[in-house]
C-alpha positions in Angstrom: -66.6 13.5 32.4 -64.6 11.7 35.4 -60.7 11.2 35.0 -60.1 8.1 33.3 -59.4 4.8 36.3 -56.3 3.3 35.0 -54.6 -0.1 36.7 -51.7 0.4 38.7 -48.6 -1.2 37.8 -45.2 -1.7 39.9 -43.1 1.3 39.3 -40.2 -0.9 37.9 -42.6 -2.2 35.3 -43.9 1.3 34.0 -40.4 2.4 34.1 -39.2 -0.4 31.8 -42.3 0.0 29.4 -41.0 3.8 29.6 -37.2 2.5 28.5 -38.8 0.0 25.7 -41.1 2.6 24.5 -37.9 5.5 24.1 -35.5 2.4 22.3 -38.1 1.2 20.3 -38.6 4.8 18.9 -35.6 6.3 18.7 -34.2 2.9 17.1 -35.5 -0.3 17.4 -38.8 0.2 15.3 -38.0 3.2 13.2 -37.6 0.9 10.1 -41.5 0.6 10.0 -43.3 2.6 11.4 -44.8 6.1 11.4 -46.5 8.4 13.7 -48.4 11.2 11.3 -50.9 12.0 13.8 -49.4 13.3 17.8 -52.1 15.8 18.6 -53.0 14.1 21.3 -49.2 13.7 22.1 -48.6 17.8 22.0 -51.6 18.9 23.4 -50.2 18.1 26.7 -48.0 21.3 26.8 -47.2 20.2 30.3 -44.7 17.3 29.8 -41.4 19.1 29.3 -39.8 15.8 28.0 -38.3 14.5 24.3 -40.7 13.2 21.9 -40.8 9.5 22.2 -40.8 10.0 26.6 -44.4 12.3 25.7 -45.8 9.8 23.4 -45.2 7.0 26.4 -46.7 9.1 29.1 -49.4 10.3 27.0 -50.4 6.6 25.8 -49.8 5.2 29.6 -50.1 7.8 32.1 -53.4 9.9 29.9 -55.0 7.3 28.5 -54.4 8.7 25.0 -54.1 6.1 21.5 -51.7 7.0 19.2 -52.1 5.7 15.5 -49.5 4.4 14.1 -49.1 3.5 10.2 -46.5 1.7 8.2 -43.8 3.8 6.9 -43.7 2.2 3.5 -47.3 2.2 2.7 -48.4 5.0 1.9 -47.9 6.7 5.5 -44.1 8.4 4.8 -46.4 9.9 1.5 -49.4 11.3 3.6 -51.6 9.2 2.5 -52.8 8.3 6.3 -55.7 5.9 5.8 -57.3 2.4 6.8 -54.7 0.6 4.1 -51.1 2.1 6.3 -52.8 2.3 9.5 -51.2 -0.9 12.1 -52.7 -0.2 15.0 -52.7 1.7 18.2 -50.2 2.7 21.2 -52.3 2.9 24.4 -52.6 1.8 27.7 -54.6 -1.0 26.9 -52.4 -2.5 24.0 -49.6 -2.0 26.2 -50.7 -3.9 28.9 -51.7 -6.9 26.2 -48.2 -6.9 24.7 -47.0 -7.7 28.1 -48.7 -10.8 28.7 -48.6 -11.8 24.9 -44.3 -11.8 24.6 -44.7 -13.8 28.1 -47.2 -16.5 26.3 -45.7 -16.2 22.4 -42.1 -14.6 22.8 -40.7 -16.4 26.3 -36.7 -15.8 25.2 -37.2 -12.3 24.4 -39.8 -12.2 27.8 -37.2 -12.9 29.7 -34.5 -10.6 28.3 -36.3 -8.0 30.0 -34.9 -9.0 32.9 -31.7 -9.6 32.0 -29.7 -7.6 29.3 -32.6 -6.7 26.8 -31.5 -4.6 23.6 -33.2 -2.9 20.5 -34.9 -6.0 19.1 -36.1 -6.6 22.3 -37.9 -3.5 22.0 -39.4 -3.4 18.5 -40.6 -7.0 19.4 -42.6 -5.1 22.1 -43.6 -2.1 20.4 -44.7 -4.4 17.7 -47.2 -6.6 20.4 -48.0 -3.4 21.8 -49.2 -2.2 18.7 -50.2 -4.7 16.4 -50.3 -7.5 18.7 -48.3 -9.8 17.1 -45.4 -9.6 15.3 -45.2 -8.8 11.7 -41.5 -7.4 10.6 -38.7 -8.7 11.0 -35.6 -6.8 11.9 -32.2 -6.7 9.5 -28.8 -5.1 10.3 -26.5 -4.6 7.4 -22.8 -3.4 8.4 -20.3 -2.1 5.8 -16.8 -3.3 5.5 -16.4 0.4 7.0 -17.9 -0.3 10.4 -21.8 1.9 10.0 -24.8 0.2 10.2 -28.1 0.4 8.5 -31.3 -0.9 10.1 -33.5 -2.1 7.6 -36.7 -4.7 7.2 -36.4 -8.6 6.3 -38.4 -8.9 3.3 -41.3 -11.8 2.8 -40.2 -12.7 -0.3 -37.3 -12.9 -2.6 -35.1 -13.5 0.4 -32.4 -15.0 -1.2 -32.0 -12.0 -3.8 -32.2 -9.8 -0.4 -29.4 -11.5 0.8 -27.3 -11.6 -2.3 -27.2 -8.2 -3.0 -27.0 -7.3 0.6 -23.5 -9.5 0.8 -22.5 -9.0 -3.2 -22.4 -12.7 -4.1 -23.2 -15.9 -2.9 -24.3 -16.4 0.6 -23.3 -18.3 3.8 -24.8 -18.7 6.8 -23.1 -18.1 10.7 -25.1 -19.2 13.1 -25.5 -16.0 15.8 -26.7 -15.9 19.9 -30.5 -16.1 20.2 -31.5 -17.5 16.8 -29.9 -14.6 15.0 -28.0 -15.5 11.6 -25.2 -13.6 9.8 -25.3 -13.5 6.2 -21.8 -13.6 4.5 -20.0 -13.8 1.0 -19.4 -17.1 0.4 -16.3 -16.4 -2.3 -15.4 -13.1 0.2 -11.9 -14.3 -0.4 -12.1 -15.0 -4.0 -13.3 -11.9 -4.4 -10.3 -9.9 -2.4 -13.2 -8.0 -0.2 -12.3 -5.9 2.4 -12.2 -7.3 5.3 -14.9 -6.3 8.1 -13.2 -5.7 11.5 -16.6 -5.1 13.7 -18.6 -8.1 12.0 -15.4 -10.2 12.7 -15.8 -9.1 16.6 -19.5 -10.1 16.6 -18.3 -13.7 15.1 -15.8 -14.4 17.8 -18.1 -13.5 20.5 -21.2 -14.9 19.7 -19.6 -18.3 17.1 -16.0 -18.5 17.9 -16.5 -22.1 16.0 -16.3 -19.9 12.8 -13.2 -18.1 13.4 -10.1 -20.4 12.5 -7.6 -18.8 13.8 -6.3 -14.5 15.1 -5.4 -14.1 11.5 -9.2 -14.9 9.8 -11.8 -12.0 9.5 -15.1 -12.1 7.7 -14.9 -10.3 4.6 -17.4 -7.5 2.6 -20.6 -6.5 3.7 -22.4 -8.6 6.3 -26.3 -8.8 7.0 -27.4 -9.9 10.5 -31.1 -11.4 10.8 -32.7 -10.9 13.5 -35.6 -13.3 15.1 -38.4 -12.3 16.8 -40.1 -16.1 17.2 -38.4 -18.1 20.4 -36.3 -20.6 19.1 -38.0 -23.3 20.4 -41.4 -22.7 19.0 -38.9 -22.8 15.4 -38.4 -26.8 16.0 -41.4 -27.4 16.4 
């Protein structure tokens, strides 16, 4: 059979498909998806490289598809079949995803050119493999600074949110359509207060912040959002 013809690409592109690729897996997606199937990843016993840089080259460079499967149906249990499966990581779904966040997803496009970061990358993974997007990214950070990566749900947002925060919820508007979720009665309830989600809210909504002495209190949850603002108006 003769080698598989593949379209070039600028070197600066495959490198940042490469960088999206290696965020997206190692952080930006991992609260969806699953890989149960790399054979075609580790056969190449040539590429001396971590796991998510062979699953790249494989899919781009060798013209290999990797399945991937959602991690909460069915595919964390082994139960790898039509019902978990999303889609697949190749060279042709990678070259789609391209063009569709330039058409569907212009912010986040052009973040790649700028100062792009791990939702900018599960937003890609997601068009490279499903070709649209269909989770929606959710940060919750403790009152002790860690963070948990988690998925937005569909439904029963509001209870989401209320046990995410421990009470009522209010809304701070974030940078690039993003929204924290806060206590509403943090103060009532004497919460700790919650130095690094304090930081994010003077950066990104200093409007919020009265004054050196106020900090957000308790548990926060930061949504992220994957459509461009603009096509949200409309």
């Amino acid at each position: 059979m003769p080698p598989l013809q593949m379209r070039e690409v600028p070197a600066e592109r495959r490198q940042l498909f490469e960088d999206l690729t290696i965020t997206a897996l190692e952080g930006g997606s991992n609260y969806w998806y699953f890989l149960p199937d790399l054979s075609m990843v580790t056969k190449h016993k040539d590429i001396k490289e971590p796991l998510s840089i062979k699953i790249f080259r494989a899919a781009f460079d060798r013209g290999e598809s990797v399945p991937v499967h959602d991690k909460e149906d069915g595919g964390m249990m082994g139960e790898f079949n039509e019902k978990s499966n999303l889609g697949y990581f190749n060279r042709d779904n990678i070259d789609k995803a391209w063009q569709l966040m330039q058409d569907k997803y212009p912010r986040h496009f052009g973040d790649l050119f700028n100062d792009w970061d791990s939702t900018t990358a599960d937003v890609w993974f997601q068009l490279a493999v499903m070709g649209e997007v269909v989770y929606e990214m959710a940060t919750i950070i403790q009152t002790d600074g860690t963070e948990k990566v988690v998925e937005f749900p569909k439904e029963d947002r509001l209870g989401f949110l209320q046990q995410a925060v421990g009470g009522y919820i209010e809304a701070i508007r974030l940078r690039g359509g993003r929204t924290m979720w806060v206590n509403e009665e943090g103060m009532l309830q004497k919460l700790p207060p919650n130095q690094k989600a304090t930081e994010v809210v003077r950066k990104e909504a200093p409007q919020y912040i009265w004054g050196p002495g106020h900090l957000i209190l308790g548990p926060v949850i930061i949504q992220e959002k994957a459509e461009d603002e603009e096509e949200e108006e409309d």
